[in-house]
C-alpha positions as CSV (number, residue, x, y, z in Angstrom):
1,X,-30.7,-11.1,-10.3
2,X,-29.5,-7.6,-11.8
3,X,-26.3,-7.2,-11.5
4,X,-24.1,-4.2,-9.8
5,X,-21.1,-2.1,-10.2
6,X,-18.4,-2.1,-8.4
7,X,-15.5,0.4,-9.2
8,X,-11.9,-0.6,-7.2
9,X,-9.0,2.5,-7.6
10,X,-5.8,1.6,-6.5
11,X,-3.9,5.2,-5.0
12,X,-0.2,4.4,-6.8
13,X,2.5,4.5,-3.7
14,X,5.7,3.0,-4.0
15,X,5.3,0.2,-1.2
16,X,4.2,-2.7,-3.1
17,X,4.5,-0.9,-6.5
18,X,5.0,-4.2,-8.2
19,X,2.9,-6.8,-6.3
20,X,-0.8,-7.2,-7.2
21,X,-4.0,-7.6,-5.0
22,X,-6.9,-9.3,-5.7
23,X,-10.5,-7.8,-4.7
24,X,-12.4,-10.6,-3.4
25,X,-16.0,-10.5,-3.4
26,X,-16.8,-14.4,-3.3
27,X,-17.1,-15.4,0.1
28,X,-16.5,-12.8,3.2
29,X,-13.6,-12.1,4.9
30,X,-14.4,-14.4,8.4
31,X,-15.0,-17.1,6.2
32,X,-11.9,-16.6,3.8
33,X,-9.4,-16.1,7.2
34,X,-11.3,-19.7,8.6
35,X,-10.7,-21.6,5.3
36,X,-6.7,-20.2,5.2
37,X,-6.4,-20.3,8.9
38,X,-5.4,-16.6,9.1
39,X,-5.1,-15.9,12.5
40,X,-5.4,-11.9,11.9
41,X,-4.7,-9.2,8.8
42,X,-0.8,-9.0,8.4
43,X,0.6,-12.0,10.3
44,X,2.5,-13.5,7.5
45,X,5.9,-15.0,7.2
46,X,8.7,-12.4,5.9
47,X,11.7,-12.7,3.5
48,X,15.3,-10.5,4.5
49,X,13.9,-7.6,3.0
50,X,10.6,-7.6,5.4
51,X,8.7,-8.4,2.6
52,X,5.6,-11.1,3.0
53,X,6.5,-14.6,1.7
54,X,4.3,-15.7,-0.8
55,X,1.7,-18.1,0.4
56,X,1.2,-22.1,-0.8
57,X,-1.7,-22.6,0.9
58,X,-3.8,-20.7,-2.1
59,X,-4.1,-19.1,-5.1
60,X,-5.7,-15.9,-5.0
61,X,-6.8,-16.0,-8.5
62,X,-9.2,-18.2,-7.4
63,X,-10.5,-16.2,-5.4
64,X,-10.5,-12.7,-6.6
65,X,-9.4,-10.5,-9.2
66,X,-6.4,-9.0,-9.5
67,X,-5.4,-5.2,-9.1
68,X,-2.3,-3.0,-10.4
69,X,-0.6,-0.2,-8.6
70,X,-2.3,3.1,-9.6
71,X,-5.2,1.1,-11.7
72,X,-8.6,1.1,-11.6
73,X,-10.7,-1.9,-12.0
74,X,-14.4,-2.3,-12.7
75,X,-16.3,-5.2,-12.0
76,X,-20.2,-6.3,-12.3
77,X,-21.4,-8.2,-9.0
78,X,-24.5,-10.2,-8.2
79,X,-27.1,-9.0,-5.9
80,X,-26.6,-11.1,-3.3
81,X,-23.0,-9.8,-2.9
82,X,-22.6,-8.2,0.4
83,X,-19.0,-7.6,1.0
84,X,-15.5,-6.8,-0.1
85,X,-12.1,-7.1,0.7
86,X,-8.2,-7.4,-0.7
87,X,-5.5,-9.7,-0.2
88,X,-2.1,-10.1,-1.2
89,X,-0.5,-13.1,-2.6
90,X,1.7,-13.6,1.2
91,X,-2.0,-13.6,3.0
92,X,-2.5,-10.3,4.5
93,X,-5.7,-8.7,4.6
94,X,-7.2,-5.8,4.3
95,X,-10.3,-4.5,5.7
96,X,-13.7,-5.6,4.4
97,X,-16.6,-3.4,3.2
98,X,-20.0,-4.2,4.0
99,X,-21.9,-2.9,1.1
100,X,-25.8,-1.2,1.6
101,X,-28.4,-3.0,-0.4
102,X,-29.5,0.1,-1.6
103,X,-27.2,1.4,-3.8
104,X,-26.1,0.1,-7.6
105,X,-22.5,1.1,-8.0
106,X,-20.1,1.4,-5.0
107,X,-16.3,3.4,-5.5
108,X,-13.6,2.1,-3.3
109,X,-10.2,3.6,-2.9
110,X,-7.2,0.8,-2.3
111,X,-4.6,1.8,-0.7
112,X,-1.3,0.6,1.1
113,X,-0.3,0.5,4.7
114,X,2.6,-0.5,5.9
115,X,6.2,-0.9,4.6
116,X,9.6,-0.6,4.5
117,X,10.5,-2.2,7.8
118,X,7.5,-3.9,8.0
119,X,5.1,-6.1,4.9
120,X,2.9,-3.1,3.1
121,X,-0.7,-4.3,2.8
122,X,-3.6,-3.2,1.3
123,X,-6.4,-0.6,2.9
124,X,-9.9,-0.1,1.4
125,X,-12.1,3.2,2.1
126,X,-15.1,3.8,0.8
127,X,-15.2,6.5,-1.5
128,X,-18.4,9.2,-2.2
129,X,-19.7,9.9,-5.6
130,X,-18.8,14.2,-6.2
């Protein structure tokens, strides 16, 4: 199958400057939260600075690809790839994408929610070509 393009921006903000995500394509979000036992998005355990605890029950590298703050990533996908979503290395979630058939590339902006006095965690929204 031909493959497609799928271009990831992360907006730089200052929560979660330093921390990667990783832009999972691989196997969908339901399935992902069922095999981790993720209850929802951004219950996580949290350090004394409100900050997510790293997780032990995977390694997101296996999963995904990792993302910088303020970088842009580019990625070739199968066909068959219908979906997209983020994660951090404590296990929060972000939303997933559902991605139409029809089209050959696809922009998403990454963002972060959250912070301060409570875990930041990442955001996707589609973007439009201009």
């Amino acid at each position: 199958m031909p493959a497609k393009k799928l271009v990831v921006r992360r907006k730089w903000k200052l929560a979660s400057a330093l921390m990667p995500y990783w832009i999972i394509t691989r196997v969908s979000k339901e399935d992902f939260m069922q095999r981790f036992l993720l209850e929802d998005d951004v219950s996580c355990d949290v350090t004394d600075w409100e900050q997510a605890e790293e997780s032990a029950d995977f390694c997101p590298w296996e999963w995904g690809v990792p993302i910088g703050n303020g970088k842009t990533l580019e990625l070739e996908i199968e066909e068959d790839v219908s979906s997209v979503f983020a994660v951090t290395m404590g296990g929060l979630l972000s939303n997933e994408i559902i991605l139409d058939s029809d089209q050959s590339i696809y922009q998403i902006l990454l963002t972060t929610k959250g912070g301060w006095k409570e875990p930041s965690y990442p955001r996707l929204l589609p973007m439009r070509f201009t």
